[in-house]
LOZA-918358 format. One line per 8 residues: number of its first residue (from 1); their letters; for each residue x, y, z of N, C-alpha, C. Coordinates in steps of 0.05 Angstrom, whole numbers. Layout:
residues N
NUM) A) X/Y/Z/X/Y/Z/X/Y/Z | ...
This chain:
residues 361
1) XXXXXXXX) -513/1086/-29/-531/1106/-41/-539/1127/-20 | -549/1145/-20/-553/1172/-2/-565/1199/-21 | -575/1210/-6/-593/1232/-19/-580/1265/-5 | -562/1290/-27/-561/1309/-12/-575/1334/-25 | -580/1343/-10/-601/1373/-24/-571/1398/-27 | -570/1399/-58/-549/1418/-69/-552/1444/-68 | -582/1458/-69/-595/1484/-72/-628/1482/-68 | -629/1510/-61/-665/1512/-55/-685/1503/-77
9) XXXXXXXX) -663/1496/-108/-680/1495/-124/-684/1465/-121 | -684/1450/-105/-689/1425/-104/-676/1400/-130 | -652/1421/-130/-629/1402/-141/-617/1375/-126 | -633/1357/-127/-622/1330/-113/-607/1304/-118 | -580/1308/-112/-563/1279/-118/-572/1256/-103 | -588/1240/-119/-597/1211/-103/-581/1188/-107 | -552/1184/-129/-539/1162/-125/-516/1169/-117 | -503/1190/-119/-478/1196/-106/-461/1184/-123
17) XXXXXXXX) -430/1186/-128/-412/1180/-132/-410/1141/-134 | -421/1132/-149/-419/1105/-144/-397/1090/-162 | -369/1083/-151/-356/1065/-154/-349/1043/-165 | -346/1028/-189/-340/997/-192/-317/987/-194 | -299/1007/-186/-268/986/-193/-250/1014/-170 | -228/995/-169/-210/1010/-153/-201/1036/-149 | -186/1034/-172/-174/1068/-181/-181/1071/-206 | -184/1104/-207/-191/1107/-227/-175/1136/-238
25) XXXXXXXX) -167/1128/-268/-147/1150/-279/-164/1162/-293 | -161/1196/-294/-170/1211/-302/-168/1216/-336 | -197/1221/-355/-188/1219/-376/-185/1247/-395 | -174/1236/-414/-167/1270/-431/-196/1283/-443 | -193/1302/-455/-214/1315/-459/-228/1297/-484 | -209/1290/-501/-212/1273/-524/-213/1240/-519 | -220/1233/-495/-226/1204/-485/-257/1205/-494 | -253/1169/-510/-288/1168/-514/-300/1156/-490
33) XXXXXXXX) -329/1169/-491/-339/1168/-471/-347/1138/-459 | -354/1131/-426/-356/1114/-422/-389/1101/-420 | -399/1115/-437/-432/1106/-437/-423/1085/-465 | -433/1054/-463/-429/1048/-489/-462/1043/-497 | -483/1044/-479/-502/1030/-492/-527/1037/-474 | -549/1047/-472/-569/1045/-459/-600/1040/-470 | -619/1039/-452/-646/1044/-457/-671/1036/-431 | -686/1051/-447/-709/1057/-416/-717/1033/-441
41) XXXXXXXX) -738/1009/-418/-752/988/-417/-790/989/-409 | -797/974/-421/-832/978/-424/-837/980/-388 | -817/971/-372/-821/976/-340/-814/1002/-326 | -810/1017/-350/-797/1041/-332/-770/1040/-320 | -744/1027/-328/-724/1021/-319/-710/1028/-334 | -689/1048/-328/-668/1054/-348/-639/1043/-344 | -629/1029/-367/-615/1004/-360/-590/1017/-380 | -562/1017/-367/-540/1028/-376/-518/996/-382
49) XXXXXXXX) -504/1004/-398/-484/995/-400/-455/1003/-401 | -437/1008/-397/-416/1027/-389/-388/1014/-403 | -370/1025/-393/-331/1020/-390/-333/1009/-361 | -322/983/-363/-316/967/-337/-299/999/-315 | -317/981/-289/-308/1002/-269/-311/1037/-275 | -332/1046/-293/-332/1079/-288/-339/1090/-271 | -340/1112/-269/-349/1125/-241/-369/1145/-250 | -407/1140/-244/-417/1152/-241/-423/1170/-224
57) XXXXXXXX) -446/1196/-244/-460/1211/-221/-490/1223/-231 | -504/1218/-218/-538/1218/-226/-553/1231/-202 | -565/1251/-219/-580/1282/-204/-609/1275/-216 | -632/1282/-202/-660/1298/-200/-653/1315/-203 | -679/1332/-221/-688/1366/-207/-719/1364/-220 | -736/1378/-199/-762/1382/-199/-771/1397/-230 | -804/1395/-233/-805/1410/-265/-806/1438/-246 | -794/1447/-274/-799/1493/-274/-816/1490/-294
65) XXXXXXXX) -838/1514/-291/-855/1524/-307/-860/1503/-335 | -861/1500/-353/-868/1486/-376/-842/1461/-375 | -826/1455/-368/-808/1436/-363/-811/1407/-343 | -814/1392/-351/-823/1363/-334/-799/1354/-314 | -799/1342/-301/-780/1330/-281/-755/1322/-301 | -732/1320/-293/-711/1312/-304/-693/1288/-278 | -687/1281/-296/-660/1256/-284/-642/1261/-310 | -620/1260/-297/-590/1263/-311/-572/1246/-301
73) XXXXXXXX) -557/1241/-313/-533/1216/-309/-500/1221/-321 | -477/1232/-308/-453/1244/-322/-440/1219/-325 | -429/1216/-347/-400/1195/-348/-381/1208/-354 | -355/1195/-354/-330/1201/-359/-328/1201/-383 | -311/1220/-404/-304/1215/-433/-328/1230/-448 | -315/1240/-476/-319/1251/-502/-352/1234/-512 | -368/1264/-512/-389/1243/-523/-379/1244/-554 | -387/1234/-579/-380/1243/-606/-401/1255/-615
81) XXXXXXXX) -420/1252/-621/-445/1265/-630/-469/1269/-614 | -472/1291/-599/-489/1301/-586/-517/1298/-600 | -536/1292/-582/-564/1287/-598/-581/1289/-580 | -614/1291/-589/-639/1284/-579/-662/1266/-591 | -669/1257/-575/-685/1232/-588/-713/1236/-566 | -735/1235/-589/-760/1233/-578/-768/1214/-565 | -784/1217/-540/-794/1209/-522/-824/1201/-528 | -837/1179/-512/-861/1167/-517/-865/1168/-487
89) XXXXXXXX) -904/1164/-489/-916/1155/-452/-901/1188/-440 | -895/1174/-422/-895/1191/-402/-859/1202/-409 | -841/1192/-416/-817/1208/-428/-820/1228/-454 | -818/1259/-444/-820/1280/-469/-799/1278/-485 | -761/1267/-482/-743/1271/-488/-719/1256/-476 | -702/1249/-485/-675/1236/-484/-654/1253/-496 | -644/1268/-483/-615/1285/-493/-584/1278/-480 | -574/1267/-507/-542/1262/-500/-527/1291/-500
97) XXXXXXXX) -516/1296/-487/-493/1315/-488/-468/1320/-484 | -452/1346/-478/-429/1348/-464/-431/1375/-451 | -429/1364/-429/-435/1391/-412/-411/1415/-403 | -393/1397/-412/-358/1408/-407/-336/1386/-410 | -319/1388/-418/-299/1381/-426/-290/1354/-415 | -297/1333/-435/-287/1301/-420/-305/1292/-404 | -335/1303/-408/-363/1289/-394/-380/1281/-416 | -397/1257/-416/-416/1261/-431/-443/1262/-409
105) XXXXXXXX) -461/1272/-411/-475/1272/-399/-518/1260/-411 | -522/1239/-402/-550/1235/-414/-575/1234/-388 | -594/1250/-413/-619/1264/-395/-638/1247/-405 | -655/1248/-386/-688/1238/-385/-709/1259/-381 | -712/1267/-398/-739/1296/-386/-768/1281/-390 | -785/1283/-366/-809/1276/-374/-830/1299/-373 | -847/1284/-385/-878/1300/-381/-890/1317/-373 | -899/1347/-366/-900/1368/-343/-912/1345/-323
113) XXXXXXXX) -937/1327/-329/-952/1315/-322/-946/1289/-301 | -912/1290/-308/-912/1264/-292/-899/1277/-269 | -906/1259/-242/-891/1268/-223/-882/1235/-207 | -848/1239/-206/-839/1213/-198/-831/1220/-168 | -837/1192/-157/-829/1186/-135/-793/1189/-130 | -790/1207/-129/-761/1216/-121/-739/1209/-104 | -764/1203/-87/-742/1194/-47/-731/1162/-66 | -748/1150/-76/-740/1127/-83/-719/1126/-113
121) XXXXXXXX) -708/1137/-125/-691/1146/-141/-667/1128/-133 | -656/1106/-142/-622/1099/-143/-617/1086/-164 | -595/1093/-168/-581/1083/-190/-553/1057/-179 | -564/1030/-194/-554/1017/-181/-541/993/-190 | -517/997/-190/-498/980/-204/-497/955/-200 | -504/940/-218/-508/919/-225/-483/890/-224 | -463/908/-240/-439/885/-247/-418/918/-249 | -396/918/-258/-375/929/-258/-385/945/-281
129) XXXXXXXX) -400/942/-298/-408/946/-334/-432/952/-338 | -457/948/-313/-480/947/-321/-494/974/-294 | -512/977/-299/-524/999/-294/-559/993/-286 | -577/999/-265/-608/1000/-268/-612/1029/-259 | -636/1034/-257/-643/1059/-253/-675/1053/-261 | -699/1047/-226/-718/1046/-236/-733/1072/-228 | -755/1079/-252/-758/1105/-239/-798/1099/-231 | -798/1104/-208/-814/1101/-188/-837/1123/-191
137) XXXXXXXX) -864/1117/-192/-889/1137/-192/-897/1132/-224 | -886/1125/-238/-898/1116/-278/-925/1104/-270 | -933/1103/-291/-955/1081/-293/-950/1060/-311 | -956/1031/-310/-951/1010/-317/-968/1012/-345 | -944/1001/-363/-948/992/-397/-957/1029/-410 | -947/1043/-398/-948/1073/-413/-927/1077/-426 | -904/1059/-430/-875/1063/-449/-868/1048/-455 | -869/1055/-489/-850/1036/-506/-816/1040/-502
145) XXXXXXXX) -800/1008/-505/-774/1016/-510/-763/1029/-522 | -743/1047/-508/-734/1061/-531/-696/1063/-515 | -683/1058/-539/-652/1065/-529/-630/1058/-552 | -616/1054/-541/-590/1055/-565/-568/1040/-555 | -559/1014/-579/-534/998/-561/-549/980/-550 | -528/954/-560/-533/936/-542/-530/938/-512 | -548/935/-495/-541/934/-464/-536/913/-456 | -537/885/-465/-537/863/-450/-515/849/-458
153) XXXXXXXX) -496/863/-469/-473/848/-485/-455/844/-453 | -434/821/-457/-427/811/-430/-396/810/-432 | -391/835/-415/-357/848/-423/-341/815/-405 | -350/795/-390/-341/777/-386/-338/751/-399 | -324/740/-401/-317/719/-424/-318/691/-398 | -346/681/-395/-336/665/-365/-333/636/-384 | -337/629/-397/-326/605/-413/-295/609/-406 | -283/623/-417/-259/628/-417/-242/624/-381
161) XXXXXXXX) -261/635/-367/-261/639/-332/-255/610/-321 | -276/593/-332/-281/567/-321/-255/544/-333 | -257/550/-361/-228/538/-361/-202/540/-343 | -197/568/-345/-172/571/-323/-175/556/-299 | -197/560/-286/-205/556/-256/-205/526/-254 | -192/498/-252/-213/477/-250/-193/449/-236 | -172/456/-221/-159/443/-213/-157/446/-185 | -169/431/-158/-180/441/-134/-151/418/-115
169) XXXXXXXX) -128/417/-125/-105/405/-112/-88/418/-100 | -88/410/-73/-67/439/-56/-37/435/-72 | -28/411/-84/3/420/-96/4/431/-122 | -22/443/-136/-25/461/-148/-24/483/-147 | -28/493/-114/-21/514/-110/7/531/-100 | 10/556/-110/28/564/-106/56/563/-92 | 76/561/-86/96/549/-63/111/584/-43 | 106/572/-19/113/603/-8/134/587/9
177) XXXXXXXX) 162/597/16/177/589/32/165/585/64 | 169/552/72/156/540/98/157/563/119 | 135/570/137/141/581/165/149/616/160 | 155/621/127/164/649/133/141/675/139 | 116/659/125/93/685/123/71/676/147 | 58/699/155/31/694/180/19/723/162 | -9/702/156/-35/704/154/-61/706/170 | -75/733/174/-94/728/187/-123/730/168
185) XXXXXXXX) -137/708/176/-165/700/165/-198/705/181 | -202/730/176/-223/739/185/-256/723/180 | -260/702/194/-290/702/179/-312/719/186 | -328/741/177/-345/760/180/-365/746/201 | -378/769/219/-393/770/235/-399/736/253 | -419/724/258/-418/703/271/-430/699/297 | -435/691/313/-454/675/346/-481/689/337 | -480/713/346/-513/728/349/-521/752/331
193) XXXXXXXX) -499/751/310/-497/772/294/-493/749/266 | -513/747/249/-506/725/228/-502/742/204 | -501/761/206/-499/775/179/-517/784/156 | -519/773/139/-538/785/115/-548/749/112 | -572/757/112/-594/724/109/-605/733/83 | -610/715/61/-621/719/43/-635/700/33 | -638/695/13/-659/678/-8/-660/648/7 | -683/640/18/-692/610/36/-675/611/58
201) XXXXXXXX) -669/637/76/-659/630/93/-626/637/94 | -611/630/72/-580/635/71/-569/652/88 | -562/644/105/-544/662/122/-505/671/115 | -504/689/123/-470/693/110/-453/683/124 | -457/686/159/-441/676/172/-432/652/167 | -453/625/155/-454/598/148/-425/599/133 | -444/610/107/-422/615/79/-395/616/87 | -387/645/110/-355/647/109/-350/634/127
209) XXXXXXXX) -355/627/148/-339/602/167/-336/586/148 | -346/564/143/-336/541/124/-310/551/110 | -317/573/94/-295/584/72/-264/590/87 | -281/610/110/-252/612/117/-239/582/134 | -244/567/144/-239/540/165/-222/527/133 | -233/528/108/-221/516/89/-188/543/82 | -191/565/78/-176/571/71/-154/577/92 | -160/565/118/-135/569/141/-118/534/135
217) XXXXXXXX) -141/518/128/-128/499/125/-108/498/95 | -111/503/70/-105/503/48/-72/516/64 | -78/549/65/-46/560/70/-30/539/90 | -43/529/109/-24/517/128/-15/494/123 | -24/480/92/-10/457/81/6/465/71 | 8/500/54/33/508/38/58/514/57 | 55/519/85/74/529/105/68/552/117 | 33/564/105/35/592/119/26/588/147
225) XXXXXXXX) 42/600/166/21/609/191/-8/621/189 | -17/611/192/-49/616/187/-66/626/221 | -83/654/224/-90/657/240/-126/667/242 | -138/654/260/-168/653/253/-182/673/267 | -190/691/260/-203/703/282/-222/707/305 | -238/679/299/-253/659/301/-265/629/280 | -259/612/298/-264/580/280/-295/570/300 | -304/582/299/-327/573/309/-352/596/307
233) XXXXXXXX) -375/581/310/-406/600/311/-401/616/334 | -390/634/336/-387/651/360/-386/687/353 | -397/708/372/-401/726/370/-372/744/382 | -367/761/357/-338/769/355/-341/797/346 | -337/830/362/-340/847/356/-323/857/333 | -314/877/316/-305/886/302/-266/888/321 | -268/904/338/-244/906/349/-221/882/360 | -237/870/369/-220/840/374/-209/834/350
241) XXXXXXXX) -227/834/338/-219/823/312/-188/836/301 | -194/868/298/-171/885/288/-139/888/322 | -147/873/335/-127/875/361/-117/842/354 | -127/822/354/-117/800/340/-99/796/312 | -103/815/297/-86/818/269/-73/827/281 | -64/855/294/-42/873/304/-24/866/318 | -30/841/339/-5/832/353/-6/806/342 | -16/797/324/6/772/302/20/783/292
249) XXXXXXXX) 27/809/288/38/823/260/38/800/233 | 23/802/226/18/775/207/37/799/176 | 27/778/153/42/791/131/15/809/115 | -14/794/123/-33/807/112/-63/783/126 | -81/808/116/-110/810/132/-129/811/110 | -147/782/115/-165/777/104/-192/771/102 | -208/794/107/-237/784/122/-258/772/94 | -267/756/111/-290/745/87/-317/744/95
257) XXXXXXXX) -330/760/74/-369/770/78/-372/744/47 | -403/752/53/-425/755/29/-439/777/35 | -456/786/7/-463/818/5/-498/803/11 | -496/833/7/-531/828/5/-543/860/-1 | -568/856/-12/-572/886/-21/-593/895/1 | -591/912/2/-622/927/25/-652/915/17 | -659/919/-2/-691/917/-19/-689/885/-28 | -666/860/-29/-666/837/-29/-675/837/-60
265) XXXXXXXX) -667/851/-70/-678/854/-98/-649/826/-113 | -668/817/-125/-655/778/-129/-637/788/-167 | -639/811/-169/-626/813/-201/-600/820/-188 | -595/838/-171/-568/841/-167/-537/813/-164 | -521/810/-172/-507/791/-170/-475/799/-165 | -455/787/-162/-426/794/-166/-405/791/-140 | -382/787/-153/-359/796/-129/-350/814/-122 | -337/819/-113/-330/841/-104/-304/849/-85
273) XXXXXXXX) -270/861/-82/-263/857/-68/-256/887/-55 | -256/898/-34/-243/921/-14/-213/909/-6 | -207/941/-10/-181/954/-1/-178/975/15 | -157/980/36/-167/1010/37/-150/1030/34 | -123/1027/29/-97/1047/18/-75/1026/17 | -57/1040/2/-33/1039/-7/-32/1020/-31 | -9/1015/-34/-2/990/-58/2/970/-44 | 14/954/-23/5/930/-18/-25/918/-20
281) XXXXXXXX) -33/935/0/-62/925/2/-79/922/-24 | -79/946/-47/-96/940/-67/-72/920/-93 | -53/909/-81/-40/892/-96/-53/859/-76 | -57/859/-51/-76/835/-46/-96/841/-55 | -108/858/-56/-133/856/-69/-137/846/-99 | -115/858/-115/-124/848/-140/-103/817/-150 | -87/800/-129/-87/776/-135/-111/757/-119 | -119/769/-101/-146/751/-100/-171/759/-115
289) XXXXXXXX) -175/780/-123/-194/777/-138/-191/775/-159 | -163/767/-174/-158/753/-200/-181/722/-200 | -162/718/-175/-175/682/-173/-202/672/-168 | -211/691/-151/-244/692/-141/-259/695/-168 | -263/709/-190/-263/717/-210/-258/682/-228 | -243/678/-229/-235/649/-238/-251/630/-228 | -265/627/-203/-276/607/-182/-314/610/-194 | -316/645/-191/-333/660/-197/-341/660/-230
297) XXXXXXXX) -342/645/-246/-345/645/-276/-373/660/-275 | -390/646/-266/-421/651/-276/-427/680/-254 | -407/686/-236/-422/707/-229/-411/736/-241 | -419/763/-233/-410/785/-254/-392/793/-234 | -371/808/-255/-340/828/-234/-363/848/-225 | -361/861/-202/-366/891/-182/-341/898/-176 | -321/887/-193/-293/905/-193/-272/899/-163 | -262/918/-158/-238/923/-133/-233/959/-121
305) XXXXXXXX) -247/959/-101/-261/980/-89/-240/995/-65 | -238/1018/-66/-225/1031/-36/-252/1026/-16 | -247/1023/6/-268/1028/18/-261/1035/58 | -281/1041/73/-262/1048/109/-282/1022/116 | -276/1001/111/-288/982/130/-269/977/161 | -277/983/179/-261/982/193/-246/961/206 | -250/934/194/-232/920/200/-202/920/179 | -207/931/152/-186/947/141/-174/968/143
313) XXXXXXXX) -188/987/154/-168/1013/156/-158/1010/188 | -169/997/209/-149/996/226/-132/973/239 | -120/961/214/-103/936/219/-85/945/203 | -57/942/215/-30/954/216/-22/936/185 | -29/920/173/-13/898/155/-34/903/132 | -26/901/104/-42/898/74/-68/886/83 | -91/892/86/-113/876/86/-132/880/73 | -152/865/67/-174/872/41/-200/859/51
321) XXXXXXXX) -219/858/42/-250/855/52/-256/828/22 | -263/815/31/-273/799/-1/-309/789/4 | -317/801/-16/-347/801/-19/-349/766/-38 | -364/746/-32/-366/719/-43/-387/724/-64 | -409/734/-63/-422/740/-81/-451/745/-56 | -483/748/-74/-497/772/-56/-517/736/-51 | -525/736/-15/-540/718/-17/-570/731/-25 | -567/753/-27/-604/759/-38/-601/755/-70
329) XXXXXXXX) -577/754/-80/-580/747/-107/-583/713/-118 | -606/723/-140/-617/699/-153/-599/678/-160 | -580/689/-173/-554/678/-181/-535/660/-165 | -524/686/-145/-503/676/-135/-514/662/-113 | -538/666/-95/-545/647/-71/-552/612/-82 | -557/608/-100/-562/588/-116/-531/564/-108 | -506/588/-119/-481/575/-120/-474/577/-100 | -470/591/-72/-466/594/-58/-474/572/-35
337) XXXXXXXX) -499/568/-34/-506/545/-17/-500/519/-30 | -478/518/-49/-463/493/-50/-429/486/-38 | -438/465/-28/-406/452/-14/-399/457/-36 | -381/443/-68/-369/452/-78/-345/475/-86 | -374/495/-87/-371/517/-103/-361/539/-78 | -369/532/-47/-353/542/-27/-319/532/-26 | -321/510/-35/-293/500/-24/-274/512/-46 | -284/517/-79/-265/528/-104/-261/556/-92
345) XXXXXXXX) -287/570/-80/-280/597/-65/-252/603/-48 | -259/589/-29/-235/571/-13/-207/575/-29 | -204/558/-50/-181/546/-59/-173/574/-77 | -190/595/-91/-180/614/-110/-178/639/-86 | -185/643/-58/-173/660/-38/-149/652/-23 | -134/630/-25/-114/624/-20/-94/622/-41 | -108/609/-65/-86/619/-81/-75/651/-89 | -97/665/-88/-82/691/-89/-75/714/-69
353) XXXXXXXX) -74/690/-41/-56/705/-24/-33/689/-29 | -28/668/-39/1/654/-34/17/668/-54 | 0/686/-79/5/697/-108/19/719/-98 | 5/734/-80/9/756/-64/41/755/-48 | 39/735/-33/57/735/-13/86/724/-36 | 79/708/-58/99/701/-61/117/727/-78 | 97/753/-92/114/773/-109/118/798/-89 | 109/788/-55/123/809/-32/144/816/-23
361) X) 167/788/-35/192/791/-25/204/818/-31
């Protein structure tokens, strides 16, 4: 998230370009739009529901003369019927539109009267599908709900997830010809640098050592050369790290985090995996985050992301970043601080590098 000042008129982008899925194809003018569902909540929270993976963009601008503060929000795609819908409390108006060709665009105008806390403005993606947006300076129990569309409908089918997922036997997994492939296994940060601590303490570093110590062992039962970048509580800069992949010349590079949000705000949840160019790399990316996803039933997709982490953009071989889920989240820190549910992590990041390696030939 980031804040840039567009013009003197105090035209301000506070969420920026925010991302939920990898690539994204451009749509026709006659594509329906990707808003499926929204509504502001008695908290002042305006809560979206979307097209898995769209790509928003959400602007402020201060009130002019008889006009109240505005927030705006563009999506991708054809709105069909442009409208306005009355506003209560402190919201004067809700206008859907199309501002040009293959956008729909929906507004929030409020009150001359209200003035919102601005600096604090983000819009913040939730799951791959879901959307918040709290708006900051209201006053409490001054708005009734009001919106349109289910928002809480759940584009994931994790019944369906958990079935697939449930067999934790290494000769279930994939078969890669003995000794031919080298793998390197990044576990994130570690000695004096623990990473993102969240909910009772959860530390990340904890989380991915174990994970990765399991997933060096899993490949190296199938025949992969397996390489660690560290197997112990120890403090490991970013560069070692990317000078250790580079002279293994391995076949591919795998670092493993847990997320965490800034404000520790406990609703956020999900996986998540980084790439950072070409088609190998976002082809590891999307056979492990097939399986993570599988391992992951109860938590929500955050899609498959370009991103310059730099232990991906400067390692010579396909490499990807894999997010386990957020320890400040309610959700996933819960699952996370279980042996189990680390070790299925484990077993669905190995299987979809062996997935990987095996359709590389």
């Amino acid at each position: 998230m980031f804040g840039i000042d567009l013009n003197k008129s105090k035209l301000a982008l506070f969420a920026g370009v925010i991302c939920c899925s990898n690539v994204f194809f451009p749509l026709s003018v006659n594509s329906a739009s990707a808003l499926a569902a929204w509504r502001i909540n008695s908290n002042g929270i305006l809560e979206l529901r979307t097209s898995s993976g769209a790509k928003l963009e959400a602007f402020f601008q201060s009130a002019a003369s008889d006009k109240g503060e505005r927030v705006w929000i563009d999506f991708p795609g054809e709105l069909i019927r442009p409208r306005s819908i009355k506003g209560n409390g402190p919201v004067k108006e809700i206008r859907l539109g199309k501002p040009s060709d293959g956008v729909t665009r929906l507004v929030v105008e409020f009150s001359p009267s209200v003035e919102l806390e601005h600096s604090k403005l983000k819009l913040i993606g939730t799951a791959s599908d879901k959307w918040e947006l709290r708006f900051f300076g209201l006053q409490s129990n001054t708005l009734n709900l009001i919106g349109e569309g289910n928002v809480n409908r759940n584009s994931i089918n994790k019944t369906k997830r958990r079935r697939i997922f449930k067999s934790l036997d290494v000769s279930s997994l994939p078969n890669v010809p003995i000794g031919k492939y080298k793998v390197v296994i990044d576990p994130g940060h570690g000695g004096s640098d623990p990473g993102a601590v969240g909910i009772n303490g959860l530390k990340e570093t904890n989380i991915v050592l174990e994970v990765s110590l399991k997933v060096a062992d899993l490949l190296n039962q199938k025949g992969v050369n397996t390489i660690l970048t560290r197997s112990s509580e120890r403090t490991l800069d970013l560069q070692p790290r990317v000078t250790i992949a580079n002279r293994s010349r391995a076949n591919a590079f795998v670092s493993i985090h847990a997320n965490a949000t800034r404000g520790k705000d406990n609703k956020v949840n999900g996986v998540e995996t980084y790439y950072y160019s070409g088609y190998k790399g976002y082809n590891l990316a999307k056979n492990i985050h097939k399986q993570i996803l599988n391992a992951a039933y109860t938590s929500p997709d955050r899609g498959i992301r370009r991103s310059r982490f730099y232990v991906i953009r400067k390692t010579s071989m396909p490499a990807v970043l894999v997010e386990l889920g957020f320890v400040t989240g309610k959700n996933d820190a819960e699952v996370l601080r279980q042996k189990d549910y680390r070790e299925k992590m484990a077993f669905a990041i190995s299987k979809g590098i062996l997935n990987y390696l095996r359709g590389s030939n």
